[in-house]
Backbone bond lengths (Angstrom), bond angles and torsions (degrees), N, CA, C in turn:
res aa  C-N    CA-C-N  psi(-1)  N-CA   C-N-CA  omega(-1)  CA-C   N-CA-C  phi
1 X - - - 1.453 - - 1.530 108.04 -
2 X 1.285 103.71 136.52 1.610 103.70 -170.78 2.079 92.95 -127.36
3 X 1.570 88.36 -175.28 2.124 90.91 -177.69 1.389 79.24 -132.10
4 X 1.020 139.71 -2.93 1.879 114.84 -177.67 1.598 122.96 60.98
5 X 1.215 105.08 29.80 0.917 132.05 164.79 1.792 122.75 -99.85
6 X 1.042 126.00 74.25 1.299 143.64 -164.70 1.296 112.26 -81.41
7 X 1.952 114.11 111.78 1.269 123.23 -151.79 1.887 98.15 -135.54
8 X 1.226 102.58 4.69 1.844 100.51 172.42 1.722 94.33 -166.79
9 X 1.644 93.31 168.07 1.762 102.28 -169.02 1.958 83.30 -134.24
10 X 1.389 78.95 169.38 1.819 81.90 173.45 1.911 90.23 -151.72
11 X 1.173 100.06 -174.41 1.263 139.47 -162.79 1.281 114.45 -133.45
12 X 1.901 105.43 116.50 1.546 98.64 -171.84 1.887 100.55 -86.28
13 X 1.377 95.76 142.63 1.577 94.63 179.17 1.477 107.28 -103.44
14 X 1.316 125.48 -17.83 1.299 106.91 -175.12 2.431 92.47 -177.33
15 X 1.683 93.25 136.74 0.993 96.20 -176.43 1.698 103.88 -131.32
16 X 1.757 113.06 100.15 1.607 130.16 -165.94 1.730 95.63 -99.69
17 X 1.727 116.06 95.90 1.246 134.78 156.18 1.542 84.40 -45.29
18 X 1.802 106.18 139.12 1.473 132.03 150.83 1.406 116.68 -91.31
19 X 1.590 116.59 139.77 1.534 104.72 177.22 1.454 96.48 -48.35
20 X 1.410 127.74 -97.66 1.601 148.29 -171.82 1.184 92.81 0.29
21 X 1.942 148.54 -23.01 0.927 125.90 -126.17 1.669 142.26 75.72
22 X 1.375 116.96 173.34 1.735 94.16 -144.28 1.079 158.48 44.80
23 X 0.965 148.82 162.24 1.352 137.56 -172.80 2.029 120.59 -137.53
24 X 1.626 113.27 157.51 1.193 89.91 150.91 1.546 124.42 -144.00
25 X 1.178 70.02 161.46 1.802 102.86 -170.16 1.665 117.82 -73.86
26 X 1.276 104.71 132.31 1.365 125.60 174.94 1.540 129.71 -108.09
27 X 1.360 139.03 98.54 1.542 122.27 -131.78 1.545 84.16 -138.44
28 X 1.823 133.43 112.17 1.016 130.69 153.36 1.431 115.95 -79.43
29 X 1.433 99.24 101.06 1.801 116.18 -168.98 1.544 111.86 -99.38
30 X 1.390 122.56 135.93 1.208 158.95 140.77 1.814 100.22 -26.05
31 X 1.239 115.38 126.92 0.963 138.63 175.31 1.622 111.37 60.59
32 X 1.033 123.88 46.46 1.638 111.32 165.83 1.215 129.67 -92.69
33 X 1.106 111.90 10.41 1.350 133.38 167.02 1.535 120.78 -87.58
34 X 1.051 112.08 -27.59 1.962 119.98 -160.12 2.059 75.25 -103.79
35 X 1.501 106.89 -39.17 1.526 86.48 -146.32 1.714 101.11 -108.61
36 X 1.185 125.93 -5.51 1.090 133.54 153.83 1.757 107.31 60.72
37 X 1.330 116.21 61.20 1.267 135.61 164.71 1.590 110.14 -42.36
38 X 1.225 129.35 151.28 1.611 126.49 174.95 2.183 101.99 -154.96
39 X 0.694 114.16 142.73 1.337 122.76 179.68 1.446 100.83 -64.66
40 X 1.792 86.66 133.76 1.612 115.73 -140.95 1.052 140.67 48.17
41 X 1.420 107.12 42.16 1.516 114.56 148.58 1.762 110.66 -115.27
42 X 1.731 91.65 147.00 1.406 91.56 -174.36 1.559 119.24 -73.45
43 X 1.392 134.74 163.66 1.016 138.47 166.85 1.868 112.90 -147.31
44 X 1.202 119.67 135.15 1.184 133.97 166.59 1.679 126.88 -59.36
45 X 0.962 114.83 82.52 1.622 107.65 179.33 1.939 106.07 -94.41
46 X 1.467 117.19 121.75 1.334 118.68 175.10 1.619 108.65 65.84
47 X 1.901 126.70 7.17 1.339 106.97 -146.07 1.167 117.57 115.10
48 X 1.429 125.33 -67.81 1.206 106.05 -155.50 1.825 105.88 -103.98
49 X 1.609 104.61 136.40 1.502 116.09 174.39 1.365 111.02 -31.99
50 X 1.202 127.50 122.39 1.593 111.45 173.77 1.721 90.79 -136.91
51 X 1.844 121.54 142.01 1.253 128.49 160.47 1.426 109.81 -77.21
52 X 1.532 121.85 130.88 1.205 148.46 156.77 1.579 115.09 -54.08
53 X 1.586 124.46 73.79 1.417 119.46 159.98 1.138 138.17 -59.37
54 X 1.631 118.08 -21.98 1.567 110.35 172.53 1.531 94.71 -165.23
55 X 1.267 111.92 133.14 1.246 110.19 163.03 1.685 123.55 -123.74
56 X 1.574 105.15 145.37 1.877 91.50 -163.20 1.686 88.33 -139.73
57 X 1.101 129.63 98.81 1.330 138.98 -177.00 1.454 110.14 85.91
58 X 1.138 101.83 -118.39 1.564 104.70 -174.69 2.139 90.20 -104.61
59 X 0.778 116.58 -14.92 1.382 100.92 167.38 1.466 134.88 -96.38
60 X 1.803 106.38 132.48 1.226 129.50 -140.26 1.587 96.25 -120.49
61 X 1.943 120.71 110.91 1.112 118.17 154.63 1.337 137.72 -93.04
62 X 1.319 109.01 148.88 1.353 115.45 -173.82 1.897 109.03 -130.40
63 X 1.366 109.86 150.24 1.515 111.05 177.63 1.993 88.79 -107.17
64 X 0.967 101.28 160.28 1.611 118.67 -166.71 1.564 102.82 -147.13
65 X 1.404 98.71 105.74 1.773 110.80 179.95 1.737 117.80 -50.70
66 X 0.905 135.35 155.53 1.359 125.93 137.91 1.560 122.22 -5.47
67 X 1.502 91.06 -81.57 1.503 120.43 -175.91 1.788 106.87 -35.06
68 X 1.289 86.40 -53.23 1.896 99.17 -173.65 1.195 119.23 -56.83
69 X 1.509 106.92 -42.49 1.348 123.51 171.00 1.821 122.44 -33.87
70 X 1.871 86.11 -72.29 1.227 120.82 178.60 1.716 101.63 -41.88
71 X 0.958 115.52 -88.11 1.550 129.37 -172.06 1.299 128.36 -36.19
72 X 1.793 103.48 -42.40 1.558 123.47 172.10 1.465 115.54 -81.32
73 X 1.837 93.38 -179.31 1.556 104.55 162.82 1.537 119.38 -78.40
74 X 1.852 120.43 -2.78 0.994 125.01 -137.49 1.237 109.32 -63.60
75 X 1.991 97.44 -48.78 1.232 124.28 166.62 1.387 127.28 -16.26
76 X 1.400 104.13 -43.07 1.358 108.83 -158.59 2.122 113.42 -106.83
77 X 1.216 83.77 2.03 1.419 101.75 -170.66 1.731 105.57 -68.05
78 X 1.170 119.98 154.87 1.320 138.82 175.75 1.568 114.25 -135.68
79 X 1.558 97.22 152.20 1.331 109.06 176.40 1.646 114.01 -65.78
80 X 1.639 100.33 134.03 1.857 109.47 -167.74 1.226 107.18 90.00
81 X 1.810 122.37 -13.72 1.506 99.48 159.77 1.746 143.30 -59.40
82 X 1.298 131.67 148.86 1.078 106.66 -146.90 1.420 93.03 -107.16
83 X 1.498 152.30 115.48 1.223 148.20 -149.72 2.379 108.95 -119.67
84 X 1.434 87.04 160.91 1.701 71.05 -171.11 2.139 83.06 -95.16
85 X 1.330 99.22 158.64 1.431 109.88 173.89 1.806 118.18 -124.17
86 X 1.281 113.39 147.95 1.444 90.36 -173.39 1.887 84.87 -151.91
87 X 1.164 130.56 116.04 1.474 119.44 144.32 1.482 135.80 -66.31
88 X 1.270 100.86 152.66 1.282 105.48 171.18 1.407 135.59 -19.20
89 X 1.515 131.74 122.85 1.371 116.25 161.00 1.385 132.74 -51.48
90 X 1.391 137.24 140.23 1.591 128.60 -158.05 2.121 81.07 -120.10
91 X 1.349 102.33 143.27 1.620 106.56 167.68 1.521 104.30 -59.51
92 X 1.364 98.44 153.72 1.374 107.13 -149.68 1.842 142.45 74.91
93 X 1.164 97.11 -33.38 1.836 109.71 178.90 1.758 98.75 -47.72
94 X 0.943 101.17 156.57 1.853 122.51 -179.50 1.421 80.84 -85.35
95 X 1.828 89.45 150.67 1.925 99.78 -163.88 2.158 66.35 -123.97
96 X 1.260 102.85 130.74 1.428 112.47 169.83 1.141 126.22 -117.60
97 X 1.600 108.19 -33.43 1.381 116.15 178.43 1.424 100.88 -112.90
98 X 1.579 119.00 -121.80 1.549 121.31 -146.06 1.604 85.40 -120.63
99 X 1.733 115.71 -178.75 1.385 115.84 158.11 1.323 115.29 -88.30
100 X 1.263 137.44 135.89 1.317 138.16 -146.08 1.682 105.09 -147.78
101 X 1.480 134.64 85.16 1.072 122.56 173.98 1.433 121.84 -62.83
102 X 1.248 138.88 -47.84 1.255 147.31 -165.71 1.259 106.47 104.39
103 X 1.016 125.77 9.20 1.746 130.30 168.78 1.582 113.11 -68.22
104 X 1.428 114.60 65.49 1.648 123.67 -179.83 1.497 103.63 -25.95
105 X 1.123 128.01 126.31 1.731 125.68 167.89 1.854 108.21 -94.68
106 X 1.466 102.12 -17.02 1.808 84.98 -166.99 1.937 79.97 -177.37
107 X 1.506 110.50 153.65 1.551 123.93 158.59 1.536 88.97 -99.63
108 X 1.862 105.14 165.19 0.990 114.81 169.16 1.366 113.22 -168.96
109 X 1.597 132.11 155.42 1.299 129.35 -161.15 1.361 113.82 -89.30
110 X 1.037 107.75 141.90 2.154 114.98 165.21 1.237 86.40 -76.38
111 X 1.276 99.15 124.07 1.369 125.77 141.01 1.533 130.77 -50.44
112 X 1.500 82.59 -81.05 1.869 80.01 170.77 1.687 87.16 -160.62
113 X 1.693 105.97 -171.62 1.426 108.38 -169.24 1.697 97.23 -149.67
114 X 1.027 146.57 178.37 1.426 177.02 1.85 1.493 162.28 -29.10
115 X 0.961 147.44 164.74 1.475 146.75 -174.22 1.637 98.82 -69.61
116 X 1.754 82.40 127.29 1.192 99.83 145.79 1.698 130.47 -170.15
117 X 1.321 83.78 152.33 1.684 90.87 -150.77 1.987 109.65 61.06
118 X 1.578 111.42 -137.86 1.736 119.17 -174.06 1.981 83.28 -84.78
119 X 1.082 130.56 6.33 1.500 131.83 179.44 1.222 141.33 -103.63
120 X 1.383 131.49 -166.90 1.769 104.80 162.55 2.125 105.47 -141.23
121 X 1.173 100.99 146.52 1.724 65.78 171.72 1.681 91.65 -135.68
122 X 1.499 88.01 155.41 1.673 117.42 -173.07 1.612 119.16 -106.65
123 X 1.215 107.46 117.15 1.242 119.55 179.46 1.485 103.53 -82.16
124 X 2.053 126.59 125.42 1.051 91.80 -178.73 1.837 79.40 -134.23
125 X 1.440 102.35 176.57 1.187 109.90 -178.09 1.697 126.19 -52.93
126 X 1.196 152.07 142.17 1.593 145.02 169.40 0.978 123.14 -85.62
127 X 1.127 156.91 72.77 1.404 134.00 -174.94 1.196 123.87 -55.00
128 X 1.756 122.12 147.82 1.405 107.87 -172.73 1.732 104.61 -58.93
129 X 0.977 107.99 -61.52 1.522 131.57 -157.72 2.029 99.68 -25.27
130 X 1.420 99.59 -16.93 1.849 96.29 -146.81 1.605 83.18 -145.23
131 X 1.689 130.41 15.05 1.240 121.72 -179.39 1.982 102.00 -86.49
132 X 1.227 127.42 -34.90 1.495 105.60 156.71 0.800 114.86 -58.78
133 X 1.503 169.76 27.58 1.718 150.70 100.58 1.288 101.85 -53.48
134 X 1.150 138.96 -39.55 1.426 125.20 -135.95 1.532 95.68 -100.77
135 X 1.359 127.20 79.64 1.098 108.12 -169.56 1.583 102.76 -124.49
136 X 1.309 139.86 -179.53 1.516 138.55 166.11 1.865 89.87 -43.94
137 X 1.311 89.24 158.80 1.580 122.77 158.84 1.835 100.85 53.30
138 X 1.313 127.62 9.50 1.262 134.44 173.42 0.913 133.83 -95.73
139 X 1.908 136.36 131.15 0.938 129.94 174.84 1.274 119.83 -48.82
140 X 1.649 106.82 151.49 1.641 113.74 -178.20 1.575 93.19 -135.05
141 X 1.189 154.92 171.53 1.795 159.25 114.64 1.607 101.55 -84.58
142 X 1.317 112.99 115.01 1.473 111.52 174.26 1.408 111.74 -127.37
143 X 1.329 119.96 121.93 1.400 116.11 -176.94 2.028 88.88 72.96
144 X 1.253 122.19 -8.59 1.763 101.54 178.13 2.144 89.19 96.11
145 X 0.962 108.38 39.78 1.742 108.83 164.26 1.478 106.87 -143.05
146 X 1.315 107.80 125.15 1.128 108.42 -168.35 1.934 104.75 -85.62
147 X 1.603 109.52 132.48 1.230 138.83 -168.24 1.299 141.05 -144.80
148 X 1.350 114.81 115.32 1.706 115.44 -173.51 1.246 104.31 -63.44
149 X 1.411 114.94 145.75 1.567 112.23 135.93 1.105 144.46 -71.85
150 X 1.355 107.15 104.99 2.164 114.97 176.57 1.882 104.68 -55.75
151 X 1.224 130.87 -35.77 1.416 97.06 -152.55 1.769 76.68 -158.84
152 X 1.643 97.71 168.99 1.245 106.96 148.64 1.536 123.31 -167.11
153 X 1.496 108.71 162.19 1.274 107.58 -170.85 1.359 108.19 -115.72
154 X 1.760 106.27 -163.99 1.399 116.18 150.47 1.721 121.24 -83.09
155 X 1.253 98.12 119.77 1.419 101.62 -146.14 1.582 149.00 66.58
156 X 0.740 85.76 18.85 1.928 87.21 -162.93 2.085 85.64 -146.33
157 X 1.631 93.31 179.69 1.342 120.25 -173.53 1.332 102.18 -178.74
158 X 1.876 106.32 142.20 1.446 110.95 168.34 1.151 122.04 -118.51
159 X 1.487 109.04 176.48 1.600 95.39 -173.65 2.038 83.97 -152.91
160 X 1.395 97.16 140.61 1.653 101.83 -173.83 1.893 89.36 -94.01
161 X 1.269 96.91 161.26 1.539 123.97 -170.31 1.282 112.39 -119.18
162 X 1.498 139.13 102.74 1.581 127.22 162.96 1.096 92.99 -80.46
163 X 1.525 98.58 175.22 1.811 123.38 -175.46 1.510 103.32 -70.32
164 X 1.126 130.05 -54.57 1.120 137.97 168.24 1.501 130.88 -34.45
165 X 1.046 108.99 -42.69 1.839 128.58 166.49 1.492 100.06 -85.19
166 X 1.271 123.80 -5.42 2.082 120.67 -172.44 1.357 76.97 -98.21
167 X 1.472 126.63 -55.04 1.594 119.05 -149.74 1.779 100.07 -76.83
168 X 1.055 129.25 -61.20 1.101 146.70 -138.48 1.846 102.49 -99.03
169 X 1.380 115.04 -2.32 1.607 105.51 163.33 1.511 99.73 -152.88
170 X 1.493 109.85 175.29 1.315 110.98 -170.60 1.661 126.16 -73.57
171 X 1.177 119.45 8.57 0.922 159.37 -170.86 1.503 118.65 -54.90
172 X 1.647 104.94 -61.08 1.678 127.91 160.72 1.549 103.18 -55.49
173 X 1.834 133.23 -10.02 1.652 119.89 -155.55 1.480 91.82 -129.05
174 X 1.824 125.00 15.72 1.353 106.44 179.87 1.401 125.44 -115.52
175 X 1.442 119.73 90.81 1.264 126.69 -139.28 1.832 98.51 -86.69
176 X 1.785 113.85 171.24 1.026 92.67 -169.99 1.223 105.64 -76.69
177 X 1.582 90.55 176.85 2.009 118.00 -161.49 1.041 127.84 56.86
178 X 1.365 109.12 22.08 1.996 127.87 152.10 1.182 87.64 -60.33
179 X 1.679 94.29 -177.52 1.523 114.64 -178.55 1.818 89.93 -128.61
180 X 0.972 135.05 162.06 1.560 142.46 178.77 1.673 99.93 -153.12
181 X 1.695 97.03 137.63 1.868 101.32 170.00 1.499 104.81 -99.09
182 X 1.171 109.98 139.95 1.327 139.08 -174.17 1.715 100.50 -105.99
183 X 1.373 93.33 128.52 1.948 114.15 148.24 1.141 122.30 -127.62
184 X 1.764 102.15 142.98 1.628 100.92 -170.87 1.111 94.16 -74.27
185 X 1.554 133.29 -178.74 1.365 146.53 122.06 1.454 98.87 -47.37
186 X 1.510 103.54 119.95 1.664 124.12 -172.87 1.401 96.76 -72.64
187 X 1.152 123.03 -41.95 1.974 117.80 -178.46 1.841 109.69 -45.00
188 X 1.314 97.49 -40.83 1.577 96.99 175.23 0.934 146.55 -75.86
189 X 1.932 103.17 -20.02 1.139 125.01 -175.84 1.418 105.10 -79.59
190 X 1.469 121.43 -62.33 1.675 115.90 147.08 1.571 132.18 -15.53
191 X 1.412 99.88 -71.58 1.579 93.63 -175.81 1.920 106.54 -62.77
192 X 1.258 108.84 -25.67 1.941 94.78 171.51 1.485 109.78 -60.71
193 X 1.396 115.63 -35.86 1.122 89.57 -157.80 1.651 89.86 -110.63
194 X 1.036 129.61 55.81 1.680 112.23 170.00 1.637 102.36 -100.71
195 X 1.227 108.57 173.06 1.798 128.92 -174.16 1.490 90.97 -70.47
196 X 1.504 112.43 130.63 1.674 121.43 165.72 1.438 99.92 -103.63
């Protein structure tokens, strides 16, 4: 369980395709020192939940399913990309943002981006499949930062930007026709689909 609240970035060091499929991941992460990661514990890279198989300094491995691949940006990631990182919530931690599993529901494109106000806001693509979540005034996890929705369209959805969320996640560096992973707010995803 994560809050989407994004407080370190890492650096992919190395991405080893498996024959069988999948791959793994090599993540020089931000804070492993204060937070002291150990194999099998979860950690958030970009969003998505990933288990910690070995860690040897500040670098943090991970195996990455098929599935994960498929669904995420993970796929598409390269070595020197610069990724947002977030560990686990510990009982007790201040809940700031939303509940945020890392269960990617869909990638999706920036549209476009600009200033506004000391901020910026980003138009990013909707998918149908996940456009009942995506509604005004609703939680979103994008890229793994937890975020309301300002507006919405046909097709599209926005999301406003403080300086603080530009400086401090990858967020301020995803220009349009990136790809970004999206999480619903899990409360919604439930109540769509419960028994009427």
């Amino acid at each position: 369980m994560f809050s989407g609240i994004v407080g370190y970035r890492g650096n992919v060091v190395s991405i080893e395709a498996l024959p069988a499929g999948g791959a793994t991941f090599r993540v020089r992460c931000d804070g492993v020192e204060r937070e002291r990661p150990e194999p099998k514990d979860s950690i958030a890279v970009d969003g998505v939940c990933l288990t910690a198989t070995a860690v040897a300094g500040e670098v943090v491995a991970f195996d990455v399913i098929p599935e994960t691949l498929a669904r995420s940006t993970l796929g598409k990631r390269q070595s020197g990309d610069v990724v947002n990182v977030e560990y686990a919530l510990r009982v007790g931690d201040r809940m700031g943002g939303h509940f945020v599993y890392g269960h990617v529901d869909s990638s999706a494109r920036v549209l476009a981006r600009g200033s506004e106000g000391q901020g910026q806001r980003v138009r990013i693509e909707r998918p149908v499949a996940l456009a009942f979540a995506l509604v005004e005034k609703a939680f979103v996890a994008i890229d793994g930062v937890s975020l309301t929705v300002a507006a919405v369209g046909d097709g599209w959805f926005d999301v406003a930007l403080i300086p603080e969320t530009l400086a401090r996640t990858t967020l301020g560096n995803r220009p349009a026709g990136s790809r970004v992973n999206l999480e619903i707010d899990p409360l919604a995803r439930y109540t769509n689909r419960a028994p009427s």
